[in-house]
C-alpha positions, 0 to 999 in steps of 0.5 A, spaced: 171 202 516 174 208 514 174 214 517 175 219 511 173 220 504 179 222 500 177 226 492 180 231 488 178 237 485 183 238 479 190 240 482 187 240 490 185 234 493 179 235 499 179 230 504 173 228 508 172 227 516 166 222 517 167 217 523 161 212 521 160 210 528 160 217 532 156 222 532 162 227 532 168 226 530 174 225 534 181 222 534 183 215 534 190 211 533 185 209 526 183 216 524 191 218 525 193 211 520 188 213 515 189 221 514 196 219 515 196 215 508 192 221 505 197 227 506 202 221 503 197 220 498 197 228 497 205 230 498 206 224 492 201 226 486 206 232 483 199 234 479 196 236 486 197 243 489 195 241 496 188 239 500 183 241 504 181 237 509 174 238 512 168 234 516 162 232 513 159 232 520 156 239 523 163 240 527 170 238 525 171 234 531 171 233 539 179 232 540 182 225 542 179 221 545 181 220 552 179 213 553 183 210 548 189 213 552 187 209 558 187 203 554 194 204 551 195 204 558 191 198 560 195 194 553 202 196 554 201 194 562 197 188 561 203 186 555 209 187 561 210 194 556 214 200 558 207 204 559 211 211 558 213 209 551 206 206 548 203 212 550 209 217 547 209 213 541 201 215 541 203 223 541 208 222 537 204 220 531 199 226 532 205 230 532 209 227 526 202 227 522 201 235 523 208 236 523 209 233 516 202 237 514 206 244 516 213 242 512 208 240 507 214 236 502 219 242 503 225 241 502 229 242 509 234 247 506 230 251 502 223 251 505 222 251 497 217 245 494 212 245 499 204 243 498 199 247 502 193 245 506 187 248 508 183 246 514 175 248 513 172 247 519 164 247 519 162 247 526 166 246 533 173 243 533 175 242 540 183 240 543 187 235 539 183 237 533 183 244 533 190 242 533 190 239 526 188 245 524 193 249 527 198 244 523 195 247 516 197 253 512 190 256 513 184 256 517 177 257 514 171 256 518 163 257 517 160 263 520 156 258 525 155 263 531 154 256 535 161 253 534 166 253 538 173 253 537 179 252 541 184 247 547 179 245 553 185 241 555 186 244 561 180 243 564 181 235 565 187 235 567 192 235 560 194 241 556 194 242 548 200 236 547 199 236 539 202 242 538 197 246 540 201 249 546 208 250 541 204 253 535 199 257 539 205 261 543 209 262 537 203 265 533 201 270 539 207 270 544 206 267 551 201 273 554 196 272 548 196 264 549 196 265 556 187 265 555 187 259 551 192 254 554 190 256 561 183 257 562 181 253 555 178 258 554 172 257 547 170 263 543 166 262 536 169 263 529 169 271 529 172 271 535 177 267 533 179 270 527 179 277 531 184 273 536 188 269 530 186 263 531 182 263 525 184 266 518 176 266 514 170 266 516 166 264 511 158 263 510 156 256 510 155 254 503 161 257 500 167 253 506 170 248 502 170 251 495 173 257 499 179 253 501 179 250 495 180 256 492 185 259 497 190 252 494 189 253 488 191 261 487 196 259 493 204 261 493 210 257 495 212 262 500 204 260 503 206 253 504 211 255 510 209 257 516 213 263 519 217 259 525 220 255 519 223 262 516 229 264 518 229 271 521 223 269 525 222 272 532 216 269 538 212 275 539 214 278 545 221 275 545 224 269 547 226 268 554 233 269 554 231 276 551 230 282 556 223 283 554 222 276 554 224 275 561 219 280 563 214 276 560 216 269 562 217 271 568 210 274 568 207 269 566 210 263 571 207 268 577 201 269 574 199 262 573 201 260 580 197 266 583 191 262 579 193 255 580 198 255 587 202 249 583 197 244 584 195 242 577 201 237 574 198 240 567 200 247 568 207 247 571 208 241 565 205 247 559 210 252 562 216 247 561 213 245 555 213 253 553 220 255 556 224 250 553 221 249 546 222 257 546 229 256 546 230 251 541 227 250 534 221 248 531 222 240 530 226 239 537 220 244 541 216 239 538 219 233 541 219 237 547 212 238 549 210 231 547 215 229 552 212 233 557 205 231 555 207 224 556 209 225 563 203 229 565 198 222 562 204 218 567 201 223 573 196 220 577 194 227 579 192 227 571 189 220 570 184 222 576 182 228 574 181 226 566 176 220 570 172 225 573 172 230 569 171 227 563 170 219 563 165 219 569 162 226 567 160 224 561 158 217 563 152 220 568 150 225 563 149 219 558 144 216 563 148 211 568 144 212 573 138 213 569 131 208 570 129 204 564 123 206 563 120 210 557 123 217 555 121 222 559 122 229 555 119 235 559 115 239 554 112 244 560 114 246 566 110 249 572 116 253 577 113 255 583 117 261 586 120 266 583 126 269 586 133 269 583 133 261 584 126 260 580 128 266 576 135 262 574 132 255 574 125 259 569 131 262 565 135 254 563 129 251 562 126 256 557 133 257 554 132 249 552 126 250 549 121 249 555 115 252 556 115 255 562 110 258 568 113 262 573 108 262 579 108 267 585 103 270 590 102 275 585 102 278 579 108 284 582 112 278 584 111 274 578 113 279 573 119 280 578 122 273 576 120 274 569 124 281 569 129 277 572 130 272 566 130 278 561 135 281 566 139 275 565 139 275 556 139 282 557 147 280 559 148 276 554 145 281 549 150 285 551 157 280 552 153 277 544 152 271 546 145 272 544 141 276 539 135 280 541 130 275 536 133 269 541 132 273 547 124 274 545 123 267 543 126 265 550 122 271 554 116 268 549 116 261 553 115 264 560 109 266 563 109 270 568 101 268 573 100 268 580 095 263 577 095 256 580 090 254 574 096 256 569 100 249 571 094 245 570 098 243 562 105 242 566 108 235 566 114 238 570 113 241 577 119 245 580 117 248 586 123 253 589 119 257 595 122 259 601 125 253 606 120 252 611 116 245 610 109 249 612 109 253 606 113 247 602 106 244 605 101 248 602 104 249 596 104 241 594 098 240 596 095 246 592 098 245 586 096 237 586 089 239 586 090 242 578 096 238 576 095 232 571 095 226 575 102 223 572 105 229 573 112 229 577 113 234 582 119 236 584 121 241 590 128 246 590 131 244 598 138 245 600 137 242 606 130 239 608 130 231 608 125 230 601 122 224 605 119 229 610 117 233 605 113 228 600 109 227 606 104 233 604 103 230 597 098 225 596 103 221 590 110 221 595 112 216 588 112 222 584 114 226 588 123 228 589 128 233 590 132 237 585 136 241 588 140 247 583 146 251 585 146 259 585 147 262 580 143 257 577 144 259 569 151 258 570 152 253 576 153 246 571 150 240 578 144 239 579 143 235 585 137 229 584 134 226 592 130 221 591 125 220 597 123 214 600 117 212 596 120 216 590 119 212 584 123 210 577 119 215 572 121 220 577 128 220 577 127 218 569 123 225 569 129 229 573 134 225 569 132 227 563 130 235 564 136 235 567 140 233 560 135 238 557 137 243 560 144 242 559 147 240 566 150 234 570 146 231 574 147 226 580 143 222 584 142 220 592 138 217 597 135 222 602 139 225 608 139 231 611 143 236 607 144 231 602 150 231 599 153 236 596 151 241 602 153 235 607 161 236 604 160 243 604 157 245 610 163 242 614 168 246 610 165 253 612 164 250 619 172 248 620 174 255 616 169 260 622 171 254 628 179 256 626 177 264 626 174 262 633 181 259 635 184 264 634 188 262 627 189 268 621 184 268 617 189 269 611 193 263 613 186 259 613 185 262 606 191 261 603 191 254 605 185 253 602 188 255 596 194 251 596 190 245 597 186 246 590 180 250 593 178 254 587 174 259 592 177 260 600 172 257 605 171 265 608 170 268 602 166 262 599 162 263 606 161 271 604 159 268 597 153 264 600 152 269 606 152 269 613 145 271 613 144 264 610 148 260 614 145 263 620 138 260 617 141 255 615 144 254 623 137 255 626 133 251 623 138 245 623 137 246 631 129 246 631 129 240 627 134 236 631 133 239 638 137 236 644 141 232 638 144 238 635 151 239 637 154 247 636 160 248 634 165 254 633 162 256 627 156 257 631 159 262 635 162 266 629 156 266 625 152 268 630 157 274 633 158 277 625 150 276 623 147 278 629 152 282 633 155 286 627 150 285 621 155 283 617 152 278 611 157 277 607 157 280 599 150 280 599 150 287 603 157 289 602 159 286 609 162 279 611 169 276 613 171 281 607 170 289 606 166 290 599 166 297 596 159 299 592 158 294 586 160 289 591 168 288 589 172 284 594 176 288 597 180 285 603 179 281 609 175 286 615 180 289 619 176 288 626 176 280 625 182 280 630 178 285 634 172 280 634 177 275 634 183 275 636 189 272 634 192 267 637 200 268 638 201 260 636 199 258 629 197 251 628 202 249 622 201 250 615 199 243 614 195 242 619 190 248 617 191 244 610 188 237 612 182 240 616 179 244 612 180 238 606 178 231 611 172 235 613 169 235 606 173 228 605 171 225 611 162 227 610 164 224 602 166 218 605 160 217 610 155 218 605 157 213 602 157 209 607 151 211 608 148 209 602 146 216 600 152 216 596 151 210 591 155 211 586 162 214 587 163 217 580 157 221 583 161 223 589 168 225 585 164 228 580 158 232 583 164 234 588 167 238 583 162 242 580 158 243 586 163 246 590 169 246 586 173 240 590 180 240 589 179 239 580 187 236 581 184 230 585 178 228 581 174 229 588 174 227 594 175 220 593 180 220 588 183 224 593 184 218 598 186 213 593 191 218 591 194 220 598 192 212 601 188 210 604 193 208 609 196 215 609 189 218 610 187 214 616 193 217 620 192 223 618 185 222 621 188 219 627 192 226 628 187 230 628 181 227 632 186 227 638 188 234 638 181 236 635 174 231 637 170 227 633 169 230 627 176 227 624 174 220 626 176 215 621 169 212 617 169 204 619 169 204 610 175 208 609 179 204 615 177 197 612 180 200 605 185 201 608 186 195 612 185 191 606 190 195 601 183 196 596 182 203 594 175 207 593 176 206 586 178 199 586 173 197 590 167 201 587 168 203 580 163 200 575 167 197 569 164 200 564 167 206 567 175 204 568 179 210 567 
């Protein structure tokens, strides 16, 4: 099967990406062979001047295909191989071929000989490809608004390792790459020609013949690029420089202020970064291709390129999803039109869903649509949307205190208040105008959907869809299935999640869930440690230090001392005598009730805000409140409690099967509450730790601390056993 068309065009050749099997392109050791062979084919045709390469599919490509590197893996192990070697064979090979691009046939001396390449790309070009393109002389691409170019890598656990880090930072210098290696950030052509990422954006149709003709009128000196001229200098200096130095150093400081050195990928990027500046362009090379080896041979990185791109992108295709018949939404009826209903109308008008945004009255209904034109008003602002793209969306909401309105919906989400009673009466109205095969599905965050679905005369078309706040930029949604819940709505939640653009994951019912029932315990160890008396700063910095993206006081601010206290007083109407206080209820009740204090929300929580609600720094009278023990527990300690109490509640719901599929567990963990990313997730942290490991560290603490740190009877098995989560609960078609 072949992957590339290769033609000419008088003296320029232009060569074709199509993967006939794919629906986007992306790199394969077979796509690498074949274009390997082209530019051979280029660099031996004295007729030819030099050669666009470009993309007949709507984007040049996705990257390197992630799944083929475990497979190397898997082969070279399988065959008693030296694993570290077959996998840097493989990146040698993509930098040999982009390397052999860049010098184009020059002679080594003169740099004089030399075939130019263009790239022409029409759409999105992500990673390893957007490195190919960083290999050419010059970059074209389409005036597509939609696309997307850049280096993601980071996100799941790698960093450009083709070239890309190497290139970029001797394009921009450290400080201007530092966006694009660090946080992946994507920007669309425009941005990317204003930020030197591209050199022409030109219109769709005249891309390829643009290029073509940029070969054509080319010149020899256009064939080499400037790090391969003598005289070339990094912009901002080389380390060894004064200049430099600064910037080096200050580069290293601010990734591990944003990072705290748990990301094996960063600290890689950055070696990769100093050493190959002190050296020249082929021995940088060789250099990051070392470093990115090491990182594919870190079980840190294997972990979070299995969470964060194998499984993510398994359940976003539907692992989970019933086979029945599809169940596209085509109108859906929100019920609620707060900041959830508003953020959860808005994603769905987005998708091109018509949407009826219910409320008690018309006032409050048009408040929910002011908020969804609030929202694309920002993105009007930050260009990310026209104003005719604003009206189309705005023109999909119907704003109605009307029940009648919905009688047209075939998706249901009700997002009122957390009280059963209203949830009650809101069900059963709705039904009485609903169609009969309609789904209906509540927003809750904490109330069992069995209870729930009591008040519905169909419990079969009845489930949970629990979204995170901010709705439109929150990527999880959590999918509960009740206990008479049926296939087609779990198809249904299934698939106006996919349409909507978001990750799903699907659990039985419980009280809190999933993803609240890990997070809720976070908080809670945080505020009972303040209780105890331990720095509320040592707290938040060991969170920091354990991969947390958010501190648990600041994240505890976030979502607001008013709703925990909710949060806290309805859980003990429910469970009575059964419910067990804890310290945390003390701080709760003293910093909401006593001080007022709710957190971001009104500029008063464990952190000081000033008047457009920046934090600022931890309220000096905590320690009034809450004074300081003059014995600090160790820093570990503080760290293993604040990670076991997400861990430990991640490993009971599996073992309650409200967890089912662990893939679920790793990848819902990370994007919905931002579980330590280095990990792959709660339980990938344990398999990385060791079962064994873990159980002591459980031991430890239930002795000094109670139940809570009690070690699960699955984990103790695991580790009785020498099995892993992984080994023993991962679908095959999954393997990472």
């Amino acid at each position: 099967m072949t992957n590339w068309k290769y033609e000419t065009d008088g003296d320029v050749a232009i060569i074709t990406w199509d993967m006939a099997d794919r629906s986007m392109n992306v790199m394969t050791a077979d796509v690498i062979r074949e274009l390997d062979g082209h530019v051979d084919a280029v660099l031996a045709d004295d007729a030819l001047k030099g050669a666009v390469i470009t993309s007949a599919k709507a984007d040049m490509g996705g990257g390197v295909d992630l799944t083929m590197l475990a497979e190397i893996k898997a082969q070279a192990a399988k065959e008693g191989g030296n694993v570290g070697e077959a996998l840097f064979g493989f990146v040698w090979a993509l930098h040999s071929l982009y390397r052999k691009i860049e010098v184009g046939g020059a002679d080594k001396k003169t740099k004089k000989g030399g075939k130019v390449f263009a790239a022409a790309t029409p759409g999105t070009a992500l990673g390893g490809v957007f490195e190919l393109l960083l290999g050419c002389h010059r970059r074209f691409a389409a005036d597509n608004p939609k696309a997307k170019l850049g280096l993601p890598e980071t996100l799941v656990g790698l960093f450009p390792g083709a070239g890309g880090t190497t290139r970029l930072v001797r394009m921009l210098g450290v400080m201007g790459a530092a966006d694009y290696l660090l946080k992946g950030k994507l920007v669309n052509p425009k941005k990317a020609k204003a930020g030197l990422l591209i050199d022409e954006v030109v219109p769709q149709e005249d891309l390829v013949s643009s290029a073509v003709a940029w070969v054509r009128g080319s010149s020899e000196k256009d064939a080499v690029k400037p790090w391969d001229d003598r005289g070339y200098k990094i912009p901002g200096g080389a380390p060894y420089t004064p200049k430099g130095f600064q910037t080096y150093l200050g580069a290293v400081a601010m990734t591990h202020g944003q990072t705290a050195g748990v990301y094996p990928q960063t600290n890689a990027m950055l070696s990769a970064v100093y050493e190959g500046s002190l050296v020249d362009m082929d021995n940088a090379l060789r250099i990051e291709a070392r470093w990115f080896t090491s990182v594919l041979m870190d079980p840190r990185s294997s972990a979070m390129i299995r969470s964060l791109f194998v499984n993510k992108q398994a359940i976003e295709k539907g692992a989970r999803r019933p086979d029945v018949p599809d169940q596209k939404v085509k109108s859906v009826g929100i019920i609620g039109a707060g900041m959830m209903g508003a953020g959860i109308a808005f994603v769905s008008a987005r998708a091109g869903i018509d949407v009826v945004l219910v409320d008690r009255d018309q006032e409050s209904a048009d408040r929910g649509r002011a908020s969804v034109e609030a929202i694309l008003d920002k993105g009007v602002k930050r260009k990310k949307v026209t104003e005719d793209q604003k009206n189309e969306i705005l023109a999909r909401v119907t704003a109605t205190p009307d029940y009648d309105k919905m009688s047209g919906c075939d998706l249901i989400v009700e997002a009122v208040f957390e009280d059963p009673k209203i949830k009650a009466t809101v069900t059963q109205a709705t039904e009485a105008v609903i169609p009969e095969d309609a789904i209906f599905a509540t927003n809750t965050s904490t109330l069992p959907i069995t209870g729930l679905a009591k008040a519905s005369k169909r419990p079969e078309q009845f489930i949970g869809i629990h979204f995170f706040s901010p709705v439109e930029k929150m990527m999880l949604v959590e999918i509960i299935k009740g206990e008479k819940t049926g296939d087609v709505a779990v198809a249904k939640a299934l698939d106006f999640v996919r349409q909507i653009k978001k990750t799903p994951i699907v659990v039985n019912d419980a009280r809190f869930f999933y993803a609240n029932r890990c997070i809720i315990p976070y908080l809670n160890e945080a505020m009972t440690m303040v209780n105890e008396g331990v720095k509320p700063a040592l707290i938040e910095n060991a969170a920091k230090h354990i991969g947390m993206p958010v501190a648990p006081l600041q994240l505890t601010d976030e979502t607001s001392l008013e709703l925990g206290h909710r949060i806290m007083s309805a859980t003990k109407v429910q469970m009575g005598d059964a419910y067990e206080g804890t310290g945390a209820d003390d701080v709760i009740i003293k910093m909401f009730e006593g001080q007022g204090r709710a957190g971001r929300k009104n500029g008063k929580g464990f952190y000081d805000y000033d008047e457009k609600g920046k934090r600022q720094k931890l309220w000096p009278d905590l320690a009034t409140h809450f004074p300081v023990s003059d014995d600090q527990p160790d820093v570990e300690e503080v760290k293993n409690r604040l990670i076991l109490s997400q861990v430990l509640e991640a490993i009971r719901a599996k073992e309650e099967d409200v967890l089912v599929d662990i893939r679920e567990g790793d990848v819902g963990a990370i994007l919905g509450w931002g579980f330590a990313p280095w990990s792959g997730g709660p339980l990938s942290w344990v398999d990385l730790t060791g079962p064994a490991e873990v159980v002591a560290m459980c031991d430890a603490l239930e002795q000094n601390y109670g139940e809570r740190f009690k070690a699960p009877d699955l984990l103790k098995d695991i580790a009785a056993k020498g099995d892993t989560f992984y080994g023993r609960f991962q679908p095959k078609q999954a393997a990472a």
